[in-house]
ZAMIBA-843136 format. One record per residue (C-alpha): residue in three letters; x, y, z; residue number from 1. Coordinates in Angstrom, 3 decimals, padded with zeros to 6 digits. Layout:
N
{ALA, {X, Y, Z}, NUM}
...
END
This chain:
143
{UNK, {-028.142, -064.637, -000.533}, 1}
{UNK, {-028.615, -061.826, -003.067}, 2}
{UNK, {-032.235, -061.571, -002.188}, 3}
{UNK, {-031.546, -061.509, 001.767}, 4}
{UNK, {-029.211, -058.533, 000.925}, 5}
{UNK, {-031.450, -056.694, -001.421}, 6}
{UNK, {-033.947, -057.132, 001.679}, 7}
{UNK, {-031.847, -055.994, 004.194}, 8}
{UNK, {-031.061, -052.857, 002.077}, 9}
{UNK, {-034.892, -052.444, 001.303}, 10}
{UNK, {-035.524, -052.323, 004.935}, 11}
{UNK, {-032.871, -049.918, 005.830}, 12}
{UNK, {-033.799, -047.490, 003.423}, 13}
{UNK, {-037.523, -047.605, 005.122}, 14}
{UNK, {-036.391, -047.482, 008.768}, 15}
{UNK, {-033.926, -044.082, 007.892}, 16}
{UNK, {-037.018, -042.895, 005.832}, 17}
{UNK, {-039.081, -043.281, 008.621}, 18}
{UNK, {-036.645, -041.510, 011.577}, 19}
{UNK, {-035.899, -038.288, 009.490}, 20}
{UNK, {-039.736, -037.729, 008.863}, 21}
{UNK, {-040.695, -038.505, 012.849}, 22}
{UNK, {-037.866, -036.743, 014.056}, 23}
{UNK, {-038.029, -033.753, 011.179}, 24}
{UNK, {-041.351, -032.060, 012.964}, 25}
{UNK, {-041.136, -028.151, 012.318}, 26}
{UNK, {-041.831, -025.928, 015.732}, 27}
{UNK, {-044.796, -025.124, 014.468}, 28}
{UNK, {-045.848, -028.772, 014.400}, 29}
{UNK, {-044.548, -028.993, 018.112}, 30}
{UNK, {-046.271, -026.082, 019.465}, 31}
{UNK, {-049.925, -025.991, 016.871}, 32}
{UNK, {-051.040, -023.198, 019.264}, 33}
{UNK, {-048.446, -020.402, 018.310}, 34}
{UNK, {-047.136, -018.088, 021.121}, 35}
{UNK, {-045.559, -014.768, 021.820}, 36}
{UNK, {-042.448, -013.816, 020.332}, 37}
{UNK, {-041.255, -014.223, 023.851}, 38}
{UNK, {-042.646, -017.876, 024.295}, 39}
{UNK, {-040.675, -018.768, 020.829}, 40}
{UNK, {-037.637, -017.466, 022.556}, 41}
{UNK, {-037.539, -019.553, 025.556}, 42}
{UNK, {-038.466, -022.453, 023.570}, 43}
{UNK, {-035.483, -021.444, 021.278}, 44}
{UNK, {-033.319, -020.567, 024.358}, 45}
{UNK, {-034.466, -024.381, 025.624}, 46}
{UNK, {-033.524, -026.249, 022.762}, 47}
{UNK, {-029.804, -024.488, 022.715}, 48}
{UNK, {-029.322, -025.442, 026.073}, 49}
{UNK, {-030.262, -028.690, 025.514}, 50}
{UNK, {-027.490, -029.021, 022.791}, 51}
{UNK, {-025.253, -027.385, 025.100}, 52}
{UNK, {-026.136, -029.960, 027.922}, 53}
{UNK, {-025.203, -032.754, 025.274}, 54}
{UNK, {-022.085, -031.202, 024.725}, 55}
{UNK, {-021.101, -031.171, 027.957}, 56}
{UNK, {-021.714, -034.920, 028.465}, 57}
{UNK, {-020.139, -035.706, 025.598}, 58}
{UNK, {-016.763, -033.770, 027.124}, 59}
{UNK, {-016.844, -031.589, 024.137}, 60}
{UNK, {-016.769, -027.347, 024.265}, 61}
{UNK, {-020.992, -025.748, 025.090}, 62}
{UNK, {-019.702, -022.625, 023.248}, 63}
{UNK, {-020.030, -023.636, 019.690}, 64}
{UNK, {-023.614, -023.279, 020.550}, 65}
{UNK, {-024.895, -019.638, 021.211}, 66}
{UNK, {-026.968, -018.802, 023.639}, 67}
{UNK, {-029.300, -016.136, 021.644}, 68}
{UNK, {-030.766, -014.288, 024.362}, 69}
{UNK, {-029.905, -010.045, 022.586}, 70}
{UNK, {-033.983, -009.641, 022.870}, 71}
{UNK, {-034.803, -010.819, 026.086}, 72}
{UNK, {-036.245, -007.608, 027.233}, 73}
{UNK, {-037.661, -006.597, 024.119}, 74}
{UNK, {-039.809, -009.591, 022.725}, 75}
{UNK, {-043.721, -009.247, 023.073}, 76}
{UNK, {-044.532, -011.519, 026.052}, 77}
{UNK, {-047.554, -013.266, 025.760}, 78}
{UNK, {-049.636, -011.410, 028.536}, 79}
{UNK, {-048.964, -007.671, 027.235}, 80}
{UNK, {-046.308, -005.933, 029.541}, 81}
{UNK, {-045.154, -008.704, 031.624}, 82}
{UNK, {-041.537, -008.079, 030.665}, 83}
{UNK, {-041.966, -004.596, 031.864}, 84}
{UNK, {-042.164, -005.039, 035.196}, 85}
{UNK, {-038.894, -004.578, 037.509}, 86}
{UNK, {-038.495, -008.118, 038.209}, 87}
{UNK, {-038.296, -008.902, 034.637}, 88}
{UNK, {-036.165, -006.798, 033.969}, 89}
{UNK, {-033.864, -007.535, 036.769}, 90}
{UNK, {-033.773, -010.674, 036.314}, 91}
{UNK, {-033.240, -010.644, 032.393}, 92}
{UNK, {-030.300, -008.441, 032.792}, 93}
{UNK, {-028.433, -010.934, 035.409}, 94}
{UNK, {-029.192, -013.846, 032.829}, 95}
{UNK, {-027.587, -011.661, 030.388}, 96}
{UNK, {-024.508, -010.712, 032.594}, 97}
{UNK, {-024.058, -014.610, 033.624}, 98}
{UNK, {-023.883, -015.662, 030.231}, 99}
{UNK, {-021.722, -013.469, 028.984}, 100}
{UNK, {-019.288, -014.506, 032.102}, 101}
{UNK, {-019.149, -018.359, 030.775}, 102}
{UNK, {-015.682, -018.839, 031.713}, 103}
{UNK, {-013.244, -021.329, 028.959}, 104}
{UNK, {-011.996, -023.840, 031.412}, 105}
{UNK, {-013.597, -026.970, 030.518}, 106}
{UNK, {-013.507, -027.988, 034.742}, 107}
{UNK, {-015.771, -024.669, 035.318}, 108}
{UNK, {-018.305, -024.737, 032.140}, 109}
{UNK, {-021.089, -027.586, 034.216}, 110}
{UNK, {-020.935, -025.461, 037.043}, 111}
{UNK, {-021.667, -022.492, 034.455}, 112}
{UNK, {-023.917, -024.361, 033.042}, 113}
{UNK, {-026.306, -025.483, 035.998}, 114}
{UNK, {-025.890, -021.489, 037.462}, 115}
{UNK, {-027.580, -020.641, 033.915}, 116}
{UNK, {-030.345, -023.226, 034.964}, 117}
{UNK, {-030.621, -022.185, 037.871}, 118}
{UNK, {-031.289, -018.467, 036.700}, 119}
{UNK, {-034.105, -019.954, 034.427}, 120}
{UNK, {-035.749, -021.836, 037.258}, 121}
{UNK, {-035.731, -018.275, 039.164}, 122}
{UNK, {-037.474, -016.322, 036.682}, 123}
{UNK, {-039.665, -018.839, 035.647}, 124}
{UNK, {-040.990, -020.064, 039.348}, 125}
{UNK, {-041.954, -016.197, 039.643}, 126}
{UNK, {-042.583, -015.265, 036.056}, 127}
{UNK, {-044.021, -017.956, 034.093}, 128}
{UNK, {-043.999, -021.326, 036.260}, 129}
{UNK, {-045.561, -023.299, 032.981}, 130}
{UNK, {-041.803, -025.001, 031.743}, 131}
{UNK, {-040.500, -025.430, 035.315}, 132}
{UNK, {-040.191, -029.010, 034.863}, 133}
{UNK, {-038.340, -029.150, 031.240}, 134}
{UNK, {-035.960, -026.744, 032.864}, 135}
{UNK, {-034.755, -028.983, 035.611}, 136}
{UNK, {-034.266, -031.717, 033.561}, 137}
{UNK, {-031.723, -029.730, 031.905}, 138}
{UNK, {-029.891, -029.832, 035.051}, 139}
{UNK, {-026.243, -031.793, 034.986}, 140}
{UNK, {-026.210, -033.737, 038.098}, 141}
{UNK, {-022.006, -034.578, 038.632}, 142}
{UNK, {-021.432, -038.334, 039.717}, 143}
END
């Protein structure tokens, strides 16, 4: 019995071992060919609204997880000047404006939520149509 115990423990200890260093990959591991200071924005700005999304699903508040989106029209893009152009810009500044309009009423925040994926899926089908398919998955489709 002793032994059976000692083995279960043994093989615990392996299994968590083996998650946290399969799971514990750096960005740079994720993306090995780099990117703009722009691209490591988006990828940022993806992986908060993923833990947003969660949040949601889970019935619990989006807002403890920032949205950090102050450079959007400053980072270097990777093709030199693309976020100078007017539609860039335009479009950057209403993703701004919506976020900052996320209302507090829990009933309202998917419906926030899928108009902020929705604003990515604009810009990026005319911008940059590369992650148009992680960003729809982001989408919360209501029952």
């Amino acid at each position: 019995m002793r032994f059976l115990s000692l083995t279960f423990i043994v093989l615990y200890g392996l299994i968590v071992c083996y998650s946290c260093t399969e799971k514990g990959h750096t960005k740079e591991e994720r993306y090995p060919n780099g990117g703009s200071e722009l691209a490591w924005l988006m990828r940022d700005l993806t992986e908060q609204m993923e833990q947003r999304r969660q949040l949601l699903l889970d019935n619990k508040n989006p807002q403890t997880v920032i949205l950090n989106v102050g450079h959007l029209l400053t980072a270097q893009p990777t093709e030199q000047g693309k976020n100078q152009s007017p539609q860039y810009i335009s479009m950057a500044k209403d993703f701004q404006e919506y976020i900052l309009k996320e209302p507090k009423e829990a009933t309202l925040q998917i419906e926030h939520f899928n108009g902020t994926v929705i604003r990515c899926m604009n810009c990026h089908q005319q911008m940059c149509p590369g992650p148009t398919e992680r960003i729809k998955k982001l989408t919360i489709n209501r029952p």
